[in-house]
C-alpha positions in Angstrom: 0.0 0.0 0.0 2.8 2.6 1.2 4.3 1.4 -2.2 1.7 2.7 -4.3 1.2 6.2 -2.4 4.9 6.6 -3.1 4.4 6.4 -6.7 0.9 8.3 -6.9 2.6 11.1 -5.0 5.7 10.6 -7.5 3.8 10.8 -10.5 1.6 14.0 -9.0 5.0 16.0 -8.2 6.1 15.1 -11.7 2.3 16.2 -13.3 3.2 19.2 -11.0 6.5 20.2 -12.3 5.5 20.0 -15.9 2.5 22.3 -15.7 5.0 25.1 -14.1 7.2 24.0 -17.1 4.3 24.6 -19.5 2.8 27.7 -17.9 7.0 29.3 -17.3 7.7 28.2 -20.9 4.2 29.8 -22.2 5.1 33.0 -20.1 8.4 33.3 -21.7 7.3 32.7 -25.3 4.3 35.6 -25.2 7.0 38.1 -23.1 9.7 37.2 -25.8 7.3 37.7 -29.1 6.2 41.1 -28.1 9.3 42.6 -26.3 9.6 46.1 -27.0 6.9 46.3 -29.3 4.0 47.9 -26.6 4.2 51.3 -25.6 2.8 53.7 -23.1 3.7 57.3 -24.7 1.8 58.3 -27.0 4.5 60.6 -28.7 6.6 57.2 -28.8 4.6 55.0 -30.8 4.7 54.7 -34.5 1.3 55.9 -36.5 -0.3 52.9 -38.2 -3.5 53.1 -41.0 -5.4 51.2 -37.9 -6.1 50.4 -34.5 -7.9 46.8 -33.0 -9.3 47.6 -29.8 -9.8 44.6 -27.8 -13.5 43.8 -26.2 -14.7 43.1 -22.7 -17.5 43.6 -20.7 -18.5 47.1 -19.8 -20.0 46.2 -15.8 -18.5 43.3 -13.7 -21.7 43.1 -12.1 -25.0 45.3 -11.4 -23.9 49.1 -11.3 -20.4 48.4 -11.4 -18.1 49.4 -14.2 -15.5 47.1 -15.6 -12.2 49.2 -15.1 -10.8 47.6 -17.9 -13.5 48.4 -20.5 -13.4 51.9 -19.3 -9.3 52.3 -19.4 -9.3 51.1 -22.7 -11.8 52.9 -24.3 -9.5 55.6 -22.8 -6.7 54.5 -24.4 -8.2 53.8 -27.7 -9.5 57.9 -27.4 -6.4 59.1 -26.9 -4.7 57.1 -30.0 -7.4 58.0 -32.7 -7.0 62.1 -31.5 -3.2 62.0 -31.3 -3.1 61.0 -34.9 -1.6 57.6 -34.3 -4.5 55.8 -36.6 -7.3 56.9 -38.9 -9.7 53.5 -37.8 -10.4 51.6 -34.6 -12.1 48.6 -35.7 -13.9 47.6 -32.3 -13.5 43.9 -31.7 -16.2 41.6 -29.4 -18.8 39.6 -28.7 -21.6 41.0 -31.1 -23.4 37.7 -31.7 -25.9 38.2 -29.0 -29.6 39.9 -29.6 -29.2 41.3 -26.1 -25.3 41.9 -26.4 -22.9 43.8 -28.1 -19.4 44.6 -27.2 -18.7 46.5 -30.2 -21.8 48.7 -30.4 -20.9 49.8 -26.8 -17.9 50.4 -27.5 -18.4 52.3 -30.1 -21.1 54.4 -28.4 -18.4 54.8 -25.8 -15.7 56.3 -28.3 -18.3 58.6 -29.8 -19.0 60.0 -26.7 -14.9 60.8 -26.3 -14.9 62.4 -29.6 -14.4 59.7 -31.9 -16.3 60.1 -35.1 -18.6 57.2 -35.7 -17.5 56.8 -39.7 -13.9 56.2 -38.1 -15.1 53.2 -36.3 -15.4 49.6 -37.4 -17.7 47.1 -35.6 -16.3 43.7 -35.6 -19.0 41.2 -34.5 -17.4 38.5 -34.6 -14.4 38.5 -32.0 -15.6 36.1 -30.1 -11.4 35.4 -28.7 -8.5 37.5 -28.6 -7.3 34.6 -31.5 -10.6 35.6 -33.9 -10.2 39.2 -33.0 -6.3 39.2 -34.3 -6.9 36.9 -37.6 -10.1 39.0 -38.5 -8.1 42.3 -38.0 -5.6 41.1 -40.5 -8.2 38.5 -43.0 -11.3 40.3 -42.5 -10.1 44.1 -42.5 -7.3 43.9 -44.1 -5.1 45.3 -41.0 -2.3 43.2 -40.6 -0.2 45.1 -38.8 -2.7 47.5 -36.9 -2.0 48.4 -33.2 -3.7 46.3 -30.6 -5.4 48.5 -27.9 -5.6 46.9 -24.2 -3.8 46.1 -21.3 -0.6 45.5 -21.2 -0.3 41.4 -20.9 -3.5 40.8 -23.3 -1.5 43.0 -25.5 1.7 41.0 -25.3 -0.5 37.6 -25.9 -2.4 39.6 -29.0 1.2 40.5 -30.5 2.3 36.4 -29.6 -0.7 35.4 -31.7 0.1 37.6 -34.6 3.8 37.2 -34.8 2.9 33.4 -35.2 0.9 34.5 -38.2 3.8 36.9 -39.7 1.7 40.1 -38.7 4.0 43.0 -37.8 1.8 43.9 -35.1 2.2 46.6 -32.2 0.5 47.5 -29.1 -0.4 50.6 -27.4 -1.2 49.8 -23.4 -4.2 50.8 -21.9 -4.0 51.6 -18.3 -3.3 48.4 -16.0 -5.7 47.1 -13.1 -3.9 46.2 -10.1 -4.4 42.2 -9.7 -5.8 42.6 -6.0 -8.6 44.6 -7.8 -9.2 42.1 -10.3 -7.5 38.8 -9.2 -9.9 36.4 -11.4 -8.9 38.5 -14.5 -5.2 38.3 -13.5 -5.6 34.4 -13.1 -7.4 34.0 -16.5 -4.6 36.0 -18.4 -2.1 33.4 -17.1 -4.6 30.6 -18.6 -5.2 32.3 -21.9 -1.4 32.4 -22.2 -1.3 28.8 -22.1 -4.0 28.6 -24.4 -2.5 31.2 -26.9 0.4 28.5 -27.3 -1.1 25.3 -27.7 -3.0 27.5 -30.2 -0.6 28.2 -32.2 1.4 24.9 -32.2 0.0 21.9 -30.5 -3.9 22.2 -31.8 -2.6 23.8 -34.5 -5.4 26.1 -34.8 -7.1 27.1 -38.1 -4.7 30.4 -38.8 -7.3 31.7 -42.0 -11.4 32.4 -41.3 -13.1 31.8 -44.3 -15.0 35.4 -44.6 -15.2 37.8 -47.4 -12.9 41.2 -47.1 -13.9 44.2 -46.0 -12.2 47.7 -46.7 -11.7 49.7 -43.7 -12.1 53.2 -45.1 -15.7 51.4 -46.8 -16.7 48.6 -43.7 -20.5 48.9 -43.3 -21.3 50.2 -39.6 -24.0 48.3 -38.3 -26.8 50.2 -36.8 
């Protein structure tokens, strides 16, 4: 008997040890990919035709507003009237009758100036992974700047270096982990994700969608 708990607690130490392998190597490969390509001044970072402004849900709960939605629709303000891009294609969950990241977000960017024929609503980005092969397949914006915080840029910029997209980010303002832990834990997972993406699961790298111009993209109503 003592025989056997040896050996289950050997193999569970070893299970152990590789997932901090996995999630170390993971870590490494997204902070590698896109060193030195965010920034945080705006006078610092290169002007691109187009910005992809990452989605998220505007309230955490009743009454309570998500600090990341707000601190990105922020950011993605500040880029547009600096002269940075000429389009922010808005990217989220649009599938829902009831729900619509990128129709709030684009009410959201009109209300901080934004002109609403400068915004493009993308439906569709149902994953950081569909929101960064639309920008480039879809709209036509390979090498657009990705618009959130600062680790789900560096995972966005992972993704699309995988695909040969030249892409940069500019970094919304951070949320302090003990404000947010859950969201701090589930960037750590989607890192892991992002990998086996990209290589083990081999995940389909093209959607098979018509193209859409972004000075012409049809703004749902």
């Amino acid at each position: 008997m003592r025989r056997w708990i040896r050996i289950i607690f050997r193999v569970g130490v070893c299970a152990l040890g590789g997932m901090v392998l996995l999630w170390l190597g993971c870590e490494a490969a997204v902070e590698i990919a896109a060193f030195g390509r965010c920034y945080d001044q705006i006078d610092k970072i290169p002007a691109r035709e187009a910005a992809l402004v990452l989605g998220t849900s505007k309230y955490v709960g009743p009454g309570r507003p998500n600090l990341h939605y707000q601190y990105r629709m922020d950011a993605a303000a500040e880029l547009y009237k600096a002269g940075k891009v000429k389009r922010l294609i808005v990217s989220g969950n649009g599938t829902d009758s009831y729900y619509n990241e990128p129709k709030m977000m684009r009410d959201d960017l009109v209300a901080r100036g934004v002109p609403a024929d400068c915004i493009v609503l993308d439906e569709e980005g149902l994953r950081t992974f569909d929101s960064v092969v639309r920008a480039a397949d879809v709209y036509k914006a390979p090498s657009c700047i990705v618009v959130s915080q600062p680790s789900h840029n560096e995972r966005a910029i992972f993704i699309a270096r995988t695909r040969g997209q030249e892409m940069i980010g500019w970094n919304a303002r951070s949320v302090g982990w003990w404000i947010d832990p859950r969201t701090a834990i589930r960037e750590r997972l989607a890192r892991i994700l992002a990998v086996l993406d990209v290589t083990i699961l081999e995940k389909e790298q093209s959607l098979d969608l018509p193209r859409k111009s972004l000075s012409s993209a049809a703004l749902p109503r």
